[in-house]
N, C-alpha and C positions, 0 to 999 in steps of 0.2 A: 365279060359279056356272056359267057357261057353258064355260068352261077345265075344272071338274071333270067336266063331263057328258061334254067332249071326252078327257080322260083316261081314264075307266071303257071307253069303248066301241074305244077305241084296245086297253087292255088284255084287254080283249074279242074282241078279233080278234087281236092277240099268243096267246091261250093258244088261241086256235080251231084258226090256224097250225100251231102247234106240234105238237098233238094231230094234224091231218091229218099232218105233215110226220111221225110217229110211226107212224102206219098206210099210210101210202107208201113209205115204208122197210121197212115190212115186205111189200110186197107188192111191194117194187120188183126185187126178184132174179125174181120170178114174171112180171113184167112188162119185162122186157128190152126185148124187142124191140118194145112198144108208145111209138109214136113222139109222142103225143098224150099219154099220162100223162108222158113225161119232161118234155117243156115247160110241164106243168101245174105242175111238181115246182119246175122253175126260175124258174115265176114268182111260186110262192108264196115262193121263199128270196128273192127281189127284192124283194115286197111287207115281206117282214120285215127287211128292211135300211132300207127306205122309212121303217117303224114306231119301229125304234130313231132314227133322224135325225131326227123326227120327235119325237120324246120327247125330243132332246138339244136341239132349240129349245124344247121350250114348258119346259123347266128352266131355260133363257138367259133366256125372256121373263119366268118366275116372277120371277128374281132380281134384274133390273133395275128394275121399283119401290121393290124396298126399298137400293139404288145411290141412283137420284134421289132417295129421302127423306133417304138419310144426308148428301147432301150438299146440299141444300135447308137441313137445319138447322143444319150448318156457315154457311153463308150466314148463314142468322137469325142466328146469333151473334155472328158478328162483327159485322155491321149494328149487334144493339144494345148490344154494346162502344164501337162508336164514336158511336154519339149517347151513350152514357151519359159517354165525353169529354167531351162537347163539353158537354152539360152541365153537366159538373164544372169546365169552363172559365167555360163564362159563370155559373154562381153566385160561383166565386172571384172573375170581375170588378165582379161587381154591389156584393159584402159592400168589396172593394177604392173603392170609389167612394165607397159610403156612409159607408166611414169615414173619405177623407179631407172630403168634405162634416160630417162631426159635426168635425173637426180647428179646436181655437181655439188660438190662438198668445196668449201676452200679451206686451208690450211696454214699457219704461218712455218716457214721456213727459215730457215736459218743457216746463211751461208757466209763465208769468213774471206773478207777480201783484205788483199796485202797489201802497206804499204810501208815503203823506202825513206828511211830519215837519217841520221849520222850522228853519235855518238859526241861525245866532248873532243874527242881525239878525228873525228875528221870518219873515222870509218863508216859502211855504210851497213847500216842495223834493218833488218826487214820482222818487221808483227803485222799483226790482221787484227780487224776486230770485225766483230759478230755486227751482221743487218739482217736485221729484222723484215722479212718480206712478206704480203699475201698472193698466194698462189693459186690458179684454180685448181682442185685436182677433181679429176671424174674419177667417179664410182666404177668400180672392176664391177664386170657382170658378165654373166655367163654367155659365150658365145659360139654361134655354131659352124661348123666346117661346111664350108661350099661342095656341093656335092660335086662342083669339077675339080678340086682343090688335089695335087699329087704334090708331097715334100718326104721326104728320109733323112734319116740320120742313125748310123751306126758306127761303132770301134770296136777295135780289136781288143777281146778279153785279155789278152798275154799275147808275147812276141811268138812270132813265126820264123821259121828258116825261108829264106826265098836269096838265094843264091845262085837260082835257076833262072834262065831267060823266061820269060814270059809269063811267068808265076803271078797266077792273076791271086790278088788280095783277100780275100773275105771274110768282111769286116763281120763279124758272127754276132756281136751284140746291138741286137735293134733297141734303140729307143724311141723312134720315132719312123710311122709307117703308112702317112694318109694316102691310101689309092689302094695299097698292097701291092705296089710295084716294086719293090726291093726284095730279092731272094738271097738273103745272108746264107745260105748252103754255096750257093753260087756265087756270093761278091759281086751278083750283075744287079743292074738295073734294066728293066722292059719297058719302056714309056708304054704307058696307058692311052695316048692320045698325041697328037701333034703339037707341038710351039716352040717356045722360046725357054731352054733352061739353066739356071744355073746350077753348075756340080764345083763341090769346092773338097779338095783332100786334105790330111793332115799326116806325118810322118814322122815316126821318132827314132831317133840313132843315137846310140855313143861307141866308143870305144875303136878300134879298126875298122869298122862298119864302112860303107859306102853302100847308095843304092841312086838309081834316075828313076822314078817311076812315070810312067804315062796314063792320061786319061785316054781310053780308048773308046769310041761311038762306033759303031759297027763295024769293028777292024781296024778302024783310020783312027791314027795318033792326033789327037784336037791340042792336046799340051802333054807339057813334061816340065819335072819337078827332080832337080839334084841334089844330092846333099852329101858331104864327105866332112863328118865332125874328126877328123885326123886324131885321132885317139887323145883329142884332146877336152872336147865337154860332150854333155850329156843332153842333146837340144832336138827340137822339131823345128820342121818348115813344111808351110804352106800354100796353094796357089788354088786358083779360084778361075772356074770358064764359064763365058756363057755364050752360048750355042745352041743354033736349032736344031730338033730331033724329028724324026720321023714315027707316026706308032706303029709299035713292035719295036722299035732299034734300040740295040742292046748297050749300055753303060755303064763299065766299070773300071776298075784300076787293075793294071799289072806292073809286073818290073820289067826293065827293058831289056834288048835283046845283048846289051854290053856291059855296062857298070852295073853291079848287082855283088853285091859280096856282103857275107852274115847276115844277121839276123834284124829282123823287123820291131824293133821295140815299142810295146803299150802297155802301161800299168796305173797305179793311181797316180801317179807322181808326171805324167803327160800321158797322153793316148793316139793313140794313130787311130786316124777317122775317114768316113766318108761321107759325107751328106750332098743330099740336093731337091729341086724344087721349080713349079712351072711358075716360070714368071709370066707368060700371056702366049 
């Protein structure tokens, strides 16, 4: 609005000009020798040179908004050419996934069932023979850990002395650690959250050995696990609880406050373990 109002009064003073510049010419042969009209004369042909320069910018400034819009929405387009790529990429990878995740492969199988017949002599003679099966089998695919999902599993690198009441365990080799709730320094476990868990131990002894060991949830004995291989094999045992936890309550294994004597055996040949895991 303000550019229009600037235009009319420019043109305004364009035709004012001119109309003087029209009656000064005519009075200007009659005016020779007046030294004060000629440089009236010359400064109005200035002002109108001023006027046209003047009109050839605000024509430059008119046209350059509509420059920046054309090319503003050249910009926009292309921008959304390329997210609509990119798009068009990641849907083709998504349906790409899904279908090899639906992908079943079958496979024939081959399993050997027994049977019972009797020789010339009466005795009973047992062979298999091979059937032939088709089985479905699904395709292994890559799958992801529930971001509420808490399981461990750890054994002990080499046996331990715990000959001592309350010798709590720790199992020092993690293999296995979704949550980060298992501190092998400590042989505790912190629940991460509240439910329903199963904890299961494993324990190896030979020779004079004897040990009880207890699962212990915040101080309180949940089970106990005995074993006394009488210096006579070289064997584990195991037991398995499940029980609710509170978060924060601590879970781990010690020896008991009685039966506990030598050493704690794990090596490759069996391993003394701890594992456990929310089941809901």
């Amino acid at each position: 609005m303000a550019s229009q109002n600037s235009i009319l009064t420019l043109i305004g003073l364009f035709i004012s000009i001119n109309c003087s510049r029209n009656v000064f010419a005519e009075v200007t042969d009659a005016t020779d020798g007046n030294l004060d009209l000629k440089y009236a004369i010359q400064k109005i042909e200035e002002l109108q040179k001023i006027v046209l320069a003047q009109d050839k910018r605000i024509s430059m400034l008119e046209r350059r908004p509509e420059e920046s819009e054309v090319r503003t929405e050249i910009d926009f387009r292309k921008i959304v050419k390329e997210q609509n790529d990119r798009i068009a990429q990641l849907e083709a990878r998504i349906q790409e996934l899904e279908s090899a995740k639906e992908v079943e492969e079958y496979a024939t199988i081959e399993t050997k069932e027994y049977e019972i017949y009797s020789d010339s002599k009466g005795y009973p003679i047992r062979s298999y023979r091979n059937i032939d099966r088709e089985e479905r089998l699904l395709s292994i695919q890559p799958t992801t850990v529930p971001l509420d999902s808490v399981a461990f599993y750890a054994y002990l690198s080499s046996g331990i002395p715990a000959s001592v009441a309350h010798r709590i365990i720790a199992f020092d080799t993690v293999i296995t650690n979704v949550g980060n709730a298992y501190h092998p320094h400590m042989g505790t476990f912190i629940a991460p959250k509240s439910g329903l868990y199963v904890f299961t131990w494993t324990i190896r002894l030979y020779g004079q050995t004897y040990h009880t060991t207890e699962l212990v949830v915040n101080n309180n004995i949940v089970n106990a696990l005995y074993f006394n291989p009488n210096n006579q094999i070289d064997g584990v045992v195991s037991s398995t609880t499940v029980v609710n936890v509170n978060q924060g309550d601590d879970v781990l294994i010690r020896t008991s406050s009685d039966y506990h004597n030598g050493e704690i055996k794990s090596g490759s040949n069996g391993r003394s373990s701890f594992a456990g895991w929310r089941l809901m």
